[in-house]
N, C-alpha and C positions, 0 to 999 in steps of 0.2 A: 466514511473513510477513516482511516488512522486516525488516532489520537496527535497532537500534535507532538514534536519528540523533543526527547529528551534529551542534554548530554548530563556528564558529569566531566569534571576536570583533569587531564591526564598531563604526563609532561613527558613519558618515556620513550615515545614516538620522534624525539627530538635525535632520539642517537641512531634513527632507522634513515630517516631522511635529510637531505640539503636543503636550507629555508634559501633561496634565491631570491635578490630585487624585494620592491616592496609587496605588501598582503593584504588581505580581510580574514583575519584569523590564521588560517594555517596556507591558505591558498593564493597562489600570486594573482596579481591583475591578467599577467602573460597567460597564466593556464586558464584562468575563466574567462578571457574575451576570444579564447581560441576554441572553447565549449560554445560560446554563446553564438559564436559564427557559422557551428556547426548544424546547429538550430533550423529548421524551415519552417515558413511562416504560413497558415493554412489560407485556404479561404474564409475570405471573412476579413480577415486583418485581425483579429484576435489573440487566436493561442497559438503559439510556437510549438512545433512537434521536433523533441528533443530524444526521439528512441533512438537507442546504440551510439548515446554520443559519449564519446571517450576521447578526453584529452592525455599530452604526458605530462602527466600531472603525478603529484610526489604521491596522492593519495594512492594510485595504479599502482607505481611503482613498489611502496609499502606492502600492499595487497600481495602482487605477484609475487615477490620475495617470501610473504609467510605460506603463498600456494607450494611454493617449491619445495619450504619445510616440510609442511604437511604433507606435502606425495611422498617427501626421502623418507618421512616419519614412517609410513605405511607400507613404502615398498620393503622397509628393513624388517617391518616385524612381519612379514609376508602376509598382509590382508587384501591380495591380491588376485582378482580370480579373469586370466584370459584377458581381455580388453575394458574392464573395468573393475572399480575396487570394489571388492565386497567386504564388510563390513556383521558380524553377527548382532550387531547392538550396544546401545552404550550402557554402560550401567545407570547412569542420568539420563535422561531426555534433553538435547540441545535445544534452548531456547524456551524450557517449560525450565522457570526458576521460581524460586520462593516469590517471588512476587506475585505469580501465576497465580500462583497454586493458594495464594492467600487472599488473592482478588475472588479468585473463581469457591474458594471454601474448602475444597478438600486434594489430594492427592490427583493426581494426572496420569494415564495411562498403565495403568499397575494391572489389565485385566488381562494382559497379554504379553508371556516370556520372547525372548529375544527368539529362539524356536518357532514361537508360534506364527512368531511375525513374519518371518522368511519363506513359512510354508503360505500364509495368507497373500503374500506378494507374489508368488509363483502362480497360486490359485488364479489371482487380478489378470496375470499376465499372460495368463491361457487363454481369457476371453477379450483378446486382443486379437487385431486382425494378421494373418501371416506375417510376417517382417516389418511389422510396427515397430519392434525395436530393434535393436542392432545384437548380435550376438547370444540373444538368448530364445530362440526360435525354438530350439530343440530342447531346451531347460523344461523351456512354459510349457509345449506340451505335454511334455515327457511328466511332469507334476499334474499338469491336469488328466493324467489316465492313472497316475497311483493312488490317486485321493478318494476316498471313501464319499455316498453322500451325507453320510454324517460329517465327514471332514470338513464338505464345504458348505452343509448351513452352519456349524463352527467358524468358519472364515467368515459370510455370511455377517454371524452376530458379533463378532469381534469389530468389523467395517462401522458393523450399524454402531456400534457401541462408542467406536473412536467418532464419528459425527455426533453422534450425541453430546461428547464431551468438548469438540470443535463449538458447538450451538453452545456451549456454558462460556468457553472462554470471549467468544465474540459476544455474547451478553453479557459479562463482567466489565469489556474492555469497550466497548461500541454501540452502546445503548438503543442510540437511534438508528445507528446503520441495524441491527439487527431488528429493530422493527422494521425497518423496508423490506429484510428478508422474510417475514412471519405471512407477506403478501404473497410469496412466489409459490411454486409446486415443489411437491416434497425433493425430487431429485435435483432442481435448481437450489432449492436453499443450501441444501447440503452441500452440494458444488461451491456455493460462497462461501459457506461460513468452513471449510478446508482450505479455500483462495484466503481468507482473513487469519487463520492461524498460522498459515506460511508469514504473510507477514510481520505478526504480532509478533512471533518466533523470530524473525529476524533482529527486528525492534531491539527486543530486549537482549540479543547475542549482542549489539554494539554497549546498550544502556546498564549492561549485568554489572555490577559492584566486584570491581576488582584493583581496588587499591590505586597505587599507579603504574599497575603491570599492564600495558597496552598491546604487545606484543601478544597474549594468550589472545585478546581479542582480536586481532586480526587473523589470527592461525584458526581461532573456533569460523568465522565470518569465509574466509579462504574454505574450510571445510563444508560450510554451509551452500556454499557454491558447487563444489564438487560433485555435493549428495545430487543438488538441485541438476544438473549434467548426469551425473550418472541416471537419475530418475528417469529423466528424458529419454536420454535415449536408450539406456537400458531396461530401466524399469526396475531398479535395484533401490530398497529400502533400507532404511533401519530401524524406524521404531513407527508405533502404531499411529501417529499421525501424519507420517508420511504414507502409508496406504489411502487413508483418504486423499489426497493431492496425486496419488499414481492410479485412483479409482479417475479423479476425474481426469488425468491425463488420457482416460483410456475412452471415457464417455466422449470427450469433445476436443477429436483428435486436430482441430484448426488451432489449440491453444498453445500463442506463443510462449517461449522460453523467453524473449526479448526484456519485456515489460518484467519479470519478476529480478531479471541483472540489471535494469536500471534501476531499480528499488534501491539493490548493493550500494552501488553509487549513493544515493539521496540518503541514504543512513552514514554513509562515511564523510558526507557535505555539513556532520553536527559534532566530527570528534574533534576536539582542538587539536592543532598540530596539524593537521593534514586539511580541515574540515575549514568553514568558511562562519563565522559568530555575528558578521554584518551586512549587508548588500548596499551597495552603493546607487542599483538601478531597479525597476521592477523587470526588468528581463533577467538579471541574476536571480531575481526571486523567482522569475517564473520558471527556471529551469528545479530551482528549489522543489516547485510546486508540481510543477511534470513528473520530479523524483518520487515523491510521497506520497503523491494521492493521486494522478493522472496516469499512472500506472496502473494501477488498483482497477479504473475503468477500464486499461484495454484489456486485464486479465479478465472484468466479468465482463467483458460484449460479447464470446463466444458463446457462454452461460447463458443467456440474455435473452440472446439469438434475434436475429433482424424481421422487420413485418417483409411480408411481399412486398417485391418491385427494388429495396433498400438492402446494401449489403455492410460488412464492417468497414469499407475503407469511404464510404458518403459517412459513416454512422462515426468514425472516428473522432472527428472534429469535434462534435458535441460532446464527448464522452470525456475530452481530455479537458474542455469547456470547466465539465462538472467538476474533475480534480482541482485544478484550481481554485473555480467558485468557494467546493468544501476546505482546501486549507486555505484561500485566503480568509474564510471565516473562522476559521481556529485560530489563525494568526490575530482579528483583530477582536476576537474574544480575550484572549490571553495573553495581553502584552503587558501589563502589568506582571503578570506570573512568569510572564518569561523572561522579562530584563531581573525581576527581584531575587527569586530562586534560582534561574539556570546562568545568567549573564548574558544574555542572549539577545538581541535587537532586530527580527524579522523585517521590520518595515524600512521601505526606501529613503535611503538617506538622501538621496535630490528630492524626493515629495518631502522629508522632513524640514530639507532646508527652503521649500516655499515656502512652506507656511509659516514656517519660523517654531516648529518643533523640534526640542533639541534632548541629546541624550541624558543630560541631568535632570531634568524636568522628568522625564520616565521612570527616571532611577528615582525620584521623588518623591511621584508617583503624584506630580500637578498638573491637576486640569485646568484648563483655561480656555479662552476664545479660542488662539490660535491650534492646540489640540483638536476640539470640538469642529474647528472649520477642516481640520487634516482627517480627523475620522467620517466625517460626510462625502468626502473626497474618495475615501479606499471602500467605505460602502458602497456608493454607487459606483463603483466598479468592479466591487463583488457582482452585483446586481445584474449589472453586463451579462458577466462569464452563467451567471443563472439563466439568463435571458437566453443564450447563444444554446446550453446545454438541454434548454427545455422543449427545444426544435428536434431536439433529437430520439425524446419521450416517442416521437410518432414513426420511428424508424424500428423502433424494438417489438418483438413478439406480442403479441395481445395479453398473455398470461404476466409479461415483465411489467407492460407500464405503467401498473398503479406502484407496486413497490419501487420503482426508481423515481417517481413523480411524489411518493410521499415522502419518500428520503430526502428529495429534494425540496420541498416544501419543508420539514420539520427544519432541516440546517437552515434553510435560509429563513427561519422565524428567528433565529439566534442574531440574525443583525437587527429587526426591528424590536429585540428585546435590547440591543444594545441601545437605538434610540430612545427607547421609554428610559433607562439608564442615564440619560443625558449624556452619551458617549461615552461615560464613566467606565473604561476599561483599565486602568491604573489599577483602582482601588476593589474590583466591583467585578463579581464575574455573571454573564449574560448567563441567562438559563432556560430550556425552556423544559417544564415537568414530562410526566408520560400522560396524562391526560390533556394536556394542552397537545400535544404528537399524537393521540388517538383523535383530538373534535381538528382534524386535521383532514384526517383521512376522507371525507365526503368529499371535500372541496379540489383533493387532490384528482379521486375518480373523476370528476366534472371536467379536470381540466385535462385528460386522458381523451376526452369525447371529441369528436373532431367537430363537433356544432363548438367548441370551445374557442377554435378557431377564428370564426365569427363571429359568434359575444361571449368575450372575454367573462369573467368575475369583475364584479365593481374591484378600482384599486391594480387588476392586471395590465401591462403594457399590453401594447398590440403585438399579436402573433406573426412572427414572420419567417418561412420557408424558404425564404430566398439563397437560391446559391447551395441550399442542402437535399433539393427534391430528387433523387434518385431515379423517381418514375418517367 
């Protein structure tokens, strides 16, 4: 899943919005317990399924206002084509920043002019079915009978080329999620690793280094919406990584728009002013967590695809399970690094105040009993949401369940590295190598086996179906 995120400190958001009543960072109590209600509770009792929750909330309000800029922006300089914007390209790539580009080693999408790219997105859009998209029925054909076939193995190697360089960013930025991907078939992995540079790209449109100009961010964030709509339903690009995400729009035509605008939201839940720096309950977390990383699953369960008899809406629960699971394990990986570096306090402040963990003690960066007793506490309740998501390994295609069963096995090695640790997440970051995530892998296949079912692995809980059997 995502990396856990990032903010940096802003203040200029103060003059866009009204701070009302009291807050948790930028967000009133009134806006998030009117989010939190909006929540439903799945089967299970578990994970709350928080898609298309929108409160009115100052963050909305912010956003909508720089949408509006950005359409007036566009309608004046006429980048408008019919029922949606067309756009020839930016001279930058949104969301590919020096940081990208310095993770991953070299330059990003430079193989392909703003030209080329347009003709390649017409090409995509031809091998789409009659009226899959809205208003460009006659474009798409009309491109796929001028194009040469030299044209379109051209388009062709430019596609192949931009996933190739999707696969570099998602192994700079996701180590071990990309080794679950190294599991699947060539056209699924590809399909992820375009689902994870959509994200990544969102990521850093909020965390990009801009002084304390906050308003360019929500105007780029607003436009990044747009594209993601126009994509949709047109089919309209602008730069070479957005063909990959309009290839898979095209491949796995069930795949919601929903899950990728609530991402929007969960990256606007970490800017200050508008954004939320502490939780008071693990249900404010867990909407947290549905933002960032249980999204992420419902974008790949179509990718995935279901075994007989199971379809995505049995198959949901588990998948939102696994969001969770993986950031609440970023979270208690990284709370040292997140209170010292970002200011940041992820954990429940009513589990803090049981145990008698407080926020100077973090800022400290001291361990003690009562720490040690609150970290046992949030592990086994990772543990849970592993437990709950690993029922769902036997819902997915035969081709998917080793890479999703290893990916879930390697993250969840990062909390018993945090016990070997002595809980020492203050000072001390949990790790786990790539060969320790490769002598993984056997043990993961085993538990893929439906004889797994009935003996477990020494150390495995008991298996249990209940409530999620499809059949």
């Amino acid at each position: 899943m995502l990396p856990p995120r990032v903010s940096r400190k802003r203040t200029s958001l103060a003059s866009l919005v009204e701070k009302p009543g009291s807050s948790i960072g930028g967000r009133t109590k009134d806006e998030i317990a009117i989010e939190l209600a909006s929540g439903k509770l799945m089967e299970g009792g578990q994970v709350i399924d928080f898609s298309s929750v929108k409160g009115d909330s100052r963050a909305e309000t912010a956003l909508a206002e720089a949408r509006k800029t950005v359409i007036n922006s566009l309608m004046k300089n006429e980048q408008h084509h019919q029922h949606y914007i067309h756009i020839n390209g930016p001279k930058q790539i949104l969301g590919i920043n020096d940081e990208v580009v310095k993770e991953v080693g070299h330059k990003l999408g430079r193989f392909a002019d703003a030209k080329t790219v347009q003709k390649c997105a017409g090409y995509l859009r031809s091998q789409a079915p009659p009226g899959f998209f809205e208003s460009t029925k006659g474009e798409a054909s009309k491109t796929a009978k001028v194009l040469s076939d030299k044209e379109k193995d051209q388009c062709e190697d430019i596609l192949s080329k931009a996933y190739e360089e999707s696969g570099e960013v998602t192994s700079a930025f996701a180590k071990t999620f990309y080794m679950g991907t190294q599991l699947l078939p060539n056209v699924s992995r590809e399909a992820i690793w375009a689902v994870y540079v959509w994200c990544r790209r969102t990521d850093e449109i909020v965390d990009a280094p801009r002084g304390e100009d906050d308003e360019d961010m929500l105007k780029d964030l607003s436009s990044w919406e747009i594209r993601l709509e126009n994509l949709w339903d047109h089919g309209t690009v602008e730069d070479v990584f957005d063909l990959c995400l309009l290839d898979v729009r095209i491949r796995y035509p069930n795949l919601p728009i929903i899950p990728f605008m609530d991402m929007v939201r969960g990256m606007l839940m970490d800017v200050p002013d508008i954004g939320q720096d502490r939780y008071d309950t693990f249900d404010e977390l867990h909407l947290y967590c549905y933002r960032v990383a249980g999204t992420v699953g419902l974008m790949s369960m179509p990718i995935f695809g279901c075994a007989p008899g199971y379809n995505e809406d049995v198959a949901r629960e588990p998948a939102l399970s696994l969001g969770v699971a993986f950031q609440l394990t970023n979270i208690l990986r990284d709370v040292g690094e997140d209170a010292v570096k970002r200011g940041r306090i992820y954990l429940p402040r009513q589990d803090m105040e049981k145990f008698g963990v407080t926020e100077e003690q973090i800022m400290a960066q001291r361990v003690d009993d009562n720490f040690v007793n609150f970290m046992k506490y949030q592990i086994e309740r990772a543990r849970t949401y592993y437990d709950q998501a690993r029922r769902g390994v036997f819902m997915l295609s035969a081709e998917s369940r080793l890479p999703v069963q290893a990916s879930l096995d390697a993250y969840g090695e990062i909390l018993t590295k945090i016990e070997e640790n002595n809980y020492d997440t203050l000072s001390t970051r949990a790790y786990v190598d790539k060969w320790e995530k490769l002598s993984i892998i056997p043990f993961s296949w085993y538990r893929t086996l439906e004889i797994s079912k009935k003996l477990p692995m020494p150390g495995d809980r008991p298996f249990d179906m209940n409530g999620l059997d499809g059949k």
